[in-house]
C-alpha positions in Angstrom: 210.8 16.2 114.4 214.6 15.5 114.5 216.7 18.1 116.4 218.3 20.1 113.6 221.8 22.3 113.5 222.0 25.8 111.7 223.8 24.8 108.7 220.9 22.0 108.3 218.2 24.4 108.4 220.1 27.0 105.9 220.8 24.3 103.5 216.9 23.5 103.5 215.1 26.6 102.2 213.7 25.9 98.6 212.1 29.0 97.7 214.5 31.8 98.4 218.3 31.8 96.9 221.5 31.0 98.8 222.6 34.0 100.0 219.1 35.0 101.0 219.1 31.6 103.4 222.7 32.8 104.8 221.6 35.7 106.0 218.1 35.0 107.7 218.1 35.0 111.2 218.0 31.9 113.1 216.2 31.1 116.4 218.6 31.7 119.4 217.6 28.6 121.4 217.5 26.0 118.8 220.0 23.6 122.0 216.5 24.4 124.2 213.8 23.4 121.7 211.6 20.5 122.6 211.9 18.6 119.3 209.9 15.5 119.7 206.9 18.1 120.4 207.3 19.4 117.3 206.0 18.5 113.7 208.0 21.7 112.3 210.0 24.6 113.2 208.7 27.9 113.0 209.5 31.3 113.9 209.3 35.0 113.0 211.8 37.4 111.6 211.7 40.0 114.7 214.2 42.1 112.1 211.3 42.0 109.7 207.9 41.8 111.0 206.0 40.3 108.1 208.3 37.6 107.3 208.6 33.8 109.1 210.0 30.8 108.4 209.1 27.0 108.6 211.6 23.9 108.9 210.5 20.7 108.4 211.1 16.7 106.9 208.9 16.2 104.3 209.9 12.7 102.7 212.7 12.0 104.6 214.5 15.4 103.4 214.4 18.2 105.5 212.9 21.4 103.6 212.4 25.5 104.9 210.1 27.7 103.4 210.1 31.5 103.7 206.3 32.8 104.3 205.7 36.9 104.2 202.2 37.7 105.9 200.4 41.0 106.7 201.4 43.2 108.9 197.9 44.8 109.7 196.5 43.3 112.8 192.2 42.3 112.4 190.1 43.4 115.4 190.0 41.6 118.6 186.7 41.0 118.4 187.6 38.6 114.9 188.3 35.1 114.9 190.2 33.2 112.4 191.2 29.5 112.4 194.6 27.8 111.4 194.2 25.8 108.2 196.7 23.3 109.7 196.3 23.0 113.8 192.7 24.3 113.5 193.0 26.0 116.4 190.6 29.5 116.3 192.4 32.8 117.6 191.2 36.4 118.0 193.0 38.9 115.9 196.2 38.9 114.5 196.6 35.3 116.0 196.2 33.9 112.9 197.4 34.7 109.6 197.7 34.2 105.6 201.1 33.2 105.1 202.2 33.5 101.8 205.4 31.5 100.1 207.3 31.8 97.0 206.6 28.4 94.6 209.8 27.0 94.2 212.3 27.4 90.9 211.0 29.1 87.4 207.5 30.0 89.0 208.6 31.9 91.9 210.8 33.7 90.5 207.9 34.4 88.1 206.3 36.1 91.2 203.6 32.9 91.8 203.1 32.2 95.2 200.8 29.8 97.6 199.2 30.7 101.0 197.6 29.1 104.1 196.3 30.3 107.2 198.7 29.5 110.0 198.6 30.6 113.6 200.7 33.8 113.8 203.3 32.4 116.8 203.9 29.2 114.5 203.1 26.9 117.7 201.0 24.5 115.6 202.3 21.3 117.0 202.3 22.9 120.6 198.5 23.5 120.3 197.9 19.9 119.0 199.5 18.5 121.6 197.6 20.9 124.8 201.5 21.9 125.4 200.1 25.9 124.9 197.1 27.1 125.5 195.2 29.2 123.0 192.5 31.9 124.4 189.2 30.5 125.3 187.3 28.1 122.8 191.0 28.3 121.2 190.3 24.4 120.6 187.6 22.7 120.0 187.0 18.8 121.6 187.6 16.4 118.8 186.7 12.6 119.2 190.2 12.5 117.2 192.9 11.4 119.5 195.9 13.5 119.5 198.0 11.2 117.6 195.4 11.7 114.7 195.2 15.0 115.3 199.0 15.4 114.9 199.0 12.9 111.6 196.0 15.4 110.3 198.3 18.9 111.4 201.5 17.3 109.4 199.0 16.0 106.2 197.7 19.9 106.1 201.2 21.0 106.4 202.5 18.3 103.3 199.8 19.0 101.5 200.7 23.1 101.5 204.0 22.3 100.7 203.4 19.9 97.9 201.9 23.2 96.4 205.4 24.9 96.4 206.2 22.4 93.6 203.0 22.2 91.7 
């Protein structure tokens, strides 16, 4: 992913109005993040704990989402995979993420959801950058450059719902 500035990333959410985008909270080290790691940006709303957001170029245009997930945490002893990295966490680690469908049907109150992992590190996991718990990830005969081409095709593909 292309490094991105604030005004970039509040011009790019789709499924939440305006003024809702100017006031969302940004992550604070944006200069620090390791972009080319990255197939989106994602972080949490520490203001709001059941709210995240997700920043990425779909197309050649940059587009954010707004997700709301559960706050309730499951049991340690649980595990639950990430419908994009598939990478399996215990607990809370991973989570359906709901968003908003963009325009007439959102504001209708229809929305889509995926499970995602919970700290938004996707692409980090894909690439062995950060390690999950134990048996987090599974060996693949996939290289990783597949394995990144198959975590941003799951991540389109949820997107492409937004519109649908």
């Amino acid at each position: 992913m292309r490094a991105v500035s604030e005004q970039d990333i509040r011009a790019s959410f789709v499924n939440c109005s305006k003024g809702e985008a100017k006031r969302l909270p940004l992550p604070r080290d944006l200069e620090e993040r390791q972009w080319d790691d990255l197939d989106f940006l994602g972080w949490r709303d520490l203001s709001a704990p059941d709210r995240s957001y997700v920043v990425t170029e779909l197309r050649g245009e940059l587009i954010g989402i707004t997700l709301r997930f559960p706050s309730q945490q499951r049991g340690f002893l649980h595990r639950s995979m990430c419908s994009v990295c598939l990478t399996t966490h215990p607990g809370g680690g991973v989570s359906l993420m709901t968003a908003r469908k963009r325009g007439q049907a959102g504001r209708d109150g229809n929305s889509v959801g995926i499970y995602l992992c919970t700290d938004l590190d996707c692409s980090l996991y894909v690439r062995g950058k950060k390690t999950p718990a134990p048996g987090g990830r599974f060996e693949e005969s996939l290289t990783v450059e597949q394995q990144i081409e198959r975590t941003r095709g799951k991540l389109t593909a949820f997107l492409d719902l937004l519109s649908a």
